[in-house]
GUTITOR-12847 format. One record per residue (C-alpha): residue number from 1; residue in three letters; chain; y, z negated, x. Coordinates in steps of 0.02 Angstrom, whole numbers, plus 50000, padded with zeros to 5 digits. Example, Ala and Ser with C-alpha at 12.3 -4.5 7.8 and 13.67 -1.06 7.14 Angstrom:
+-----+-----+-------+-------+-------+-------+
:   n : res : chain :     Y :     Z :     X :
+-----+-----+-------+-------+-------+-------+
:   1 : Ala :     A : 49775 : 49610 : 50615 :
:   2 : Ser :     A : 49947 : 49643 : 50684 :
+-----+-----+-------+-------+-------+-------+
end
This chain:
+-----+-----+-------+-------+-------+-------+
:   n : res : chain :     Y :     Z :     X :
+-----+-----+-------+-------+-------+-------+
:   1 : Unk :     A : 50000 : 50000 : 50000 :
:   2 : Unk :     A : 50169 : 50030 : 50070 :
:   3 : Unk :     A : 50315 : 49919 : 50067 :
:   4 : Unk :     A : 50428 : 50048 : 49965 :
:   5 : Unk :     A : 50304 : 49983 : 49810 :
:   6 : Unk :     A : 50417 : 49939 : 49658 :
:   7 : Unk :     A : 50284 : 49812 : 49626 :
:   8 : Unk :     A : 50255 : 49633 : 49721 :
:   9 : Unk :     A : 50186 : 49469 : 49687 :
:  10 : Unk :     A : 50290 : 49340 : 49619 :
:  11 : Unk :     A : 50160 : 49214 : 49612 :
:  12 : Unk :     A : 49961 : 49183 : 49620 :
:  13 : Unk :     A : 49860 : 49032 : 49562 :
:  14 : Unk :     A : 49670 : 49078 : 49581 :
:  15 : Unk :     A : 49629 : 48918 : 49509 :
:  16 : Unk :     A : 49708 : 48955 : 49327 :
:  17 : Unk :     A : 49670 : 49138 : 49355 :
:  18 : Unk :     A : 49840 : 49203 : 49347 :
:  19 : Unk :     A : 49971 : 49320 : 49444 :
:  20 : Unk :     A : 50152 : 49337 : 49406 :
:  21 : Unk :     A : 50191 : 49519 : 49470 :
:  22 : Unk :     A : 50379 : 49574 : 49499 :
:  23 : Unk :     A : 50416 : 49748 : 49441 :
:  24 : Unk :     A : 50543 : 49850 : 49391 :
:  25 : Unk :     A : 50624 : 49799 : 49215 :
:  26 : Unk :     A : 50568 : 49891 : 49068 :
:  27 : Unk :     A : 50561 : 49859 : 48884 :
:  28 : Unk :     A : 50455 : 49895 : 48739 :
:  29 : Unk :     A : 50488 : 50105 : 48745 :
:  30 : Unk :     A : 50429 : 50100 : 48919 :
:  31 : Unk :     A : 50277 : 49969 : 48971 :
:  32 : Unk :     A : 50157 : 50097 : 48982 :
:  33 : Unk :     A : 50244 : 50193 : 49107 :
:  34 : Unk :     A : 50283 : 50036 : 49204 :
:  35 : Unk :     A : 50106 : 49985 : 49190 :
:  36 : Unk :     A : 50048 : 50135 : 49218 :
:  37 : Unk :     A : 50114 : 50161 : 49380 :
:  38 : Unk :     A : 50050 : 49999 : 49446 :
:  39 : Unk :     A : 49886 : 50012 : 49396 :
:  40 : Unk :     A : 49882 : 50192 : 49463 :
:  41 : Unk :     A : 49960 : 50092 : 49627 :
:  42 : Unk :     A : 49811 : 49956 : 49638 :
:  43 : Unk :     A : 49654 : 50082 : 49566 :
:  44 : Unk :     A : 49626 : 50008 : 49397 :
:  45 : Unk :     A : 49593 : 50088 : 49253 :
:  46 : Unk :     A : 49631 : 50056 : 49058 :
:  47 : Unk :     A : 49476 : 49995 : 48949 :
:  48 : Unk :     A : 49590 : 49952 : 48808 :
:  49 : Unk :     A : 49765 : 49948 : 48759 :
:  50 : Unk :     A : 49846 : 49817 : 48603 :
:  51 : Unk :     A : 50050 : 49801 : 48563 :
:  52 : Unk :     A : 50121 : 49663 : 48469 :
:  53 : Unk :     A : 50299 : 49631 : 48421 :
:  54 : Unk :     A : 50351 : 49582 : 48595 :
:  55 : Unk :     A : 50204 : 49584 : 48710 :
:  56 : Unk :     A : 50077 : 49717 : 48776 :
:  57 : Unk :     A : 49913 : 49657 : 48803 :
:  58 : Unk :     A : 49800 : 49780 : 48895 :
:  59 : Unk :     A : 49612 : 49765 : 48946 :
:  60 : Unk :     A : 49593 : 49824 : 49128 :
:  61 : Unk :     A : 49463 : 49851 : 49295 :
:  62 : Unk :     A : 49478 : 49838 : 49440 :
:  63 : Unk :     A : 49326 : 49860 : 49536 :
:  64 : Unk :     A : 49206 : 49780 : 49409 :
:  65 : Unk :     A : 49311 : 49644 : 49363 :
:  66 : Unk :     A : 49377 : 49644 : 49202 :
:  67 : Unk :     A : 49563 : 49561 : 49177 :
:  68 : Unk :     A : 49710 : 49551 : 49055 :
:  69 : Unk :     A : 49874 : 49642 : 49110 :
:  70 : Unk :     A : 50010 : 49561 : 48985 :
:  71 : Unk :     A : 50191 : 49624 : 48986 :
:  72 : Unk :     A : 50345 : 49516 : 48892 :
:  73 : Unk :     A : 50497 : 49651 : 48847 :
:  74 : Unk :     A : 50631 : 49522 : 48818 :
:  75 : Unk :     A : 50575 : 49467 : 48995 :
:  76 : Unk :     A : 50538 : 49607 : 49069 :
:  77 : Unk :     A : 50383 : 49460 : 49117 :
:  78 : Unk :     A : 50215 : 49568 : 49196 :
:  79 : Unk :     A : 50055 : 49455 : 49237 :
:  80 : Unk :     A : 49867 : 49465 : 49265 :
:  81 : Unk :     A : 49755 : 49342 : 49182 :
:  82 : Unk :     A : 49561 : 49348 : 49254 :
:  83 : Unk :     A : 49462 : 49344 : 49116 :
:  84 : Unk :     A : 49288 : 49278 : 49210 :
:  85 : Unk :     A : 49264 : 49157 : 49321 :
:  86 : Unk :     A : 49247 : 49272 : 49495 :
:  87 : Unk :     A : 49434 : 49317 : 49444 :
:  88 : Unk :     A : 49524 : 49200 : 49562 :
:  89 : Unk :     A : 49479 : 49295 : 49730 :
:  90 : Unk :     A : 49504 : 49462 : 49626 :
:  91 : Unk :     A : 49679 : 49406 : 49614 :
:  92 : Unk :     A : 49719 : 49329 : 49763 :
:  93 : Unk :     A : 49639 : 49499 : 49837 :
:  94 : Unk :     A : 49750 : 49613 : 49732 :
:  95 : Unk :     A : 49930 : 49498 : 49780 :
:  96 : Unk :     A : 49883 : 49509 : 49960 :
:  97 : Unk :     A : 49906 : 49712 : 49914 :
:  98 : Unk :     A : 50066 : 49709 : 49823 :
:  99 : Unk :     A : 50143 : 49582 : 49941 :
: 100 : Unk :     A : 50294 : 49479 : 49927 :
: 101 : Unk :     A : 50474 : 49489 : 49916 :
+-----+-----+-------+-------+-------+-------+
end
């Protein structure tokens, strides 16, 4: 990954299964293309996709391991939540790749 990513970590806790990722701001309109792009950036892909009024919720892998990638418009809030218990090192593995700022 290079440093010109749009993209870093703001924070990781493997034990709660949880990364805070910074990213460029975006709204409801455009999440996907925001999302998108960083999952393009990190090699996941989309197993399912769910909008509410003011969240995205979307069902992601990343090399087997299956998490939540949540985005808050008013926000402009984008996390990971592991969904199974191996999670943790899956997201300590993927901030070590988007770095920090």
């Amino acid at each position: 990954m290079t440093g010109s990513s749009p993209y870093w970590c703001r924070h990781v806790d493997s034990a709660a299964r949880l990364l805070e990722i910074g990213s460029p701001d975006f709204d409801y309109d455009n999440f996907a293309e925001v999302a998108e792009a960083l999952l393009q950036h990190l090699g996941m892909t989309v197993l399912e996709q769910e909008a509410n009024a003011d969240l995205h919720v979307w069902l992601v892998d990343f090399e087997g391991c299956q998490l939540l990638l949540k985005g808050e418009h008013y926000s402009s809030q984008m996390w990971l939540e592991g969904l199974g218990s191996d999670a943790g090192e899956t997201l300590l593995f993927l901030a070590g790749l988007l770095g920090k700022r």
